[in-house]
C-alpha positions as CSV (number, residue, x, y, z in Angstrom):
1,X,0.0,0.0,0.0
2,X,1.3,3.4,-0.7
3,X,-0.3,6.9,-0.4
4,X,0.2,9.0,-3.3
5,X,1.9,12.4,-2.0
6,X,2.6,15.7,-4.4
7,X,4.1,19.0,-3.1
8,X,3.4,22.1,-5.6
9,X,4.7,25.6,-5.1
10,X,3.2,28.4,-7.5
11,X,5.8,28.0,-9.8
12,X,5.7,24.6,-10.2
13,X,5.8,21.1,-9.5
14,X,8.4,20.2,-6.9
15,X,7.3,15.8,-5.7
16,X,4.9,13.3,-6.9
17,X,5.5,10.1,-5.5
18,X,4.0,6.8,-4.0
19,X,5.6,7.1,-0.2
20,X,4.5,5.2,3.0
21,X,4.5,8.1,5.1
22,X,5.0,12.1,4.6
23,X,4.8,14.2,8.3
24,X,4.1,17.6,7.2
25,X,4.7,20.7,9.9
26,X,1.0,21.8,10.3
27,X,0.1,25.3,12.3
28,X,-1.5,23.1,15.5
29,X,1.3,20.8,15.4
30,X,3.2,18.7,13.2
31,X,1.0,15.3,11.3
32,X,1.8,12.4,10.0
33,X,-0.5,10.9,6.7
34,X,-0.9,7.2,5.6
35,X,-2.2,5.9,3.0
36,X,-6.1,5.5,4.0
37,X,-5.6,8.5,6.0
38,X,-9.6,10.5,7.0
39,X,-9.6,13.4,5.0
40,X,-9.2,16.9,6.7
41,X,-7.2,20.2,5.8
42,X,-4.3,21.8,7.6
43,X,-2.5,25.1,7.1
44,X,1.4,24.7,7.2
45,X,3.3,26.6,9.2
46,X,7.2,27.3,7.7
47,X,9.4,24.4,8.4
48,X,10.6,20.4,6.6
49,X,8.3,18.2,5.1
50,X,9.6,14.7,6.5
51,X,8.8,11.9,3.3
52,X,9.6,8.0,4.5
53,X,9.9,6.3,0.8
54,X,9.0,3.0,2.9
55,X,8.6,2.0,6.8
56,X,12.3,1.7,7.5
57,X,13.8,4.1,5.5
58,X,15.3,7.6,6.9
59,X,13.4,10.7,6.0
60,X,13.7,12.5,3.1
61,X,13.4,16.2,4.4
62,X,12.0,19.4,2.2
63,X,11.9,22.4,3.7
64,X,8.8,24.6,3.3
65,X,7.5,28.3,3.6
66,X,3.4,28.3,4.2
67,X,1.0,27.0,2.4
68,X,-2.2,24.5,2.8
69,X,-2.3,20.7,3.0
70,X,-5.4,18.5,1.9
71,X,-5.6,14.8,2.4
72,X,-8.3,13.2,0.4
73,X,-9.1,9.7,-1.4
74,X,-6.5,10.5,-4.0
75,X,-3.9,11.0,-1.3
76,X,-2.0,14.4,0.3
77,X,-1.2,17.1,-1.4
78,X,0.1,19.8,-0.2
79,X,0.7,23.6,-1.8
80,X,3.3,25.7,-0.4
81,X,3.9,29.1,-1.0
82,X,7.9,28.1,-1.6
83,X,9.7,25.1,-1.3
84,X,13.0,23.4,-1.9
């Protein structure tokens, strides 16, 4: 299983990827998505997207400035203001 993760800036298109887990820092507090995940949105506060490829592997971090997350049946994605 794999949840289906994209990060966009204005400019353009920085991730899409199947991951196993991507822990994004919200404004209440940072959250962590799975694949089947309820759907809810979040506003993101500036800080590093953490994206686990699979269950054992070490984070891949991104860091990010603003923006809005939205997990829904297609997966997370989230749209930051800048990123990278």
């Amino acid at each position: 299983m794999a949840l289906h993760f994209e990060l966009v800036t204005p400019e353009k298109l920085i991730r899409s990827a199947e991951v196993y887990q991507v822990v994004v820092p919200g404004t209440e507090g940072d959250f962590g998505v799975l694949e089947g995940h309820a759907p809810f949105m979040s506003t993101v506060r500036d800080g590093a997207i953490q994206i686990f490829e699979t269950a054992t592997s070490a984070p891949e971090s991104i860091p990010v400035v603003g923006g809005f997350a939205e997990v829904n049946e297609r997966g997370l994605t989230v749209l930051a203001e800048k990123a990278g």
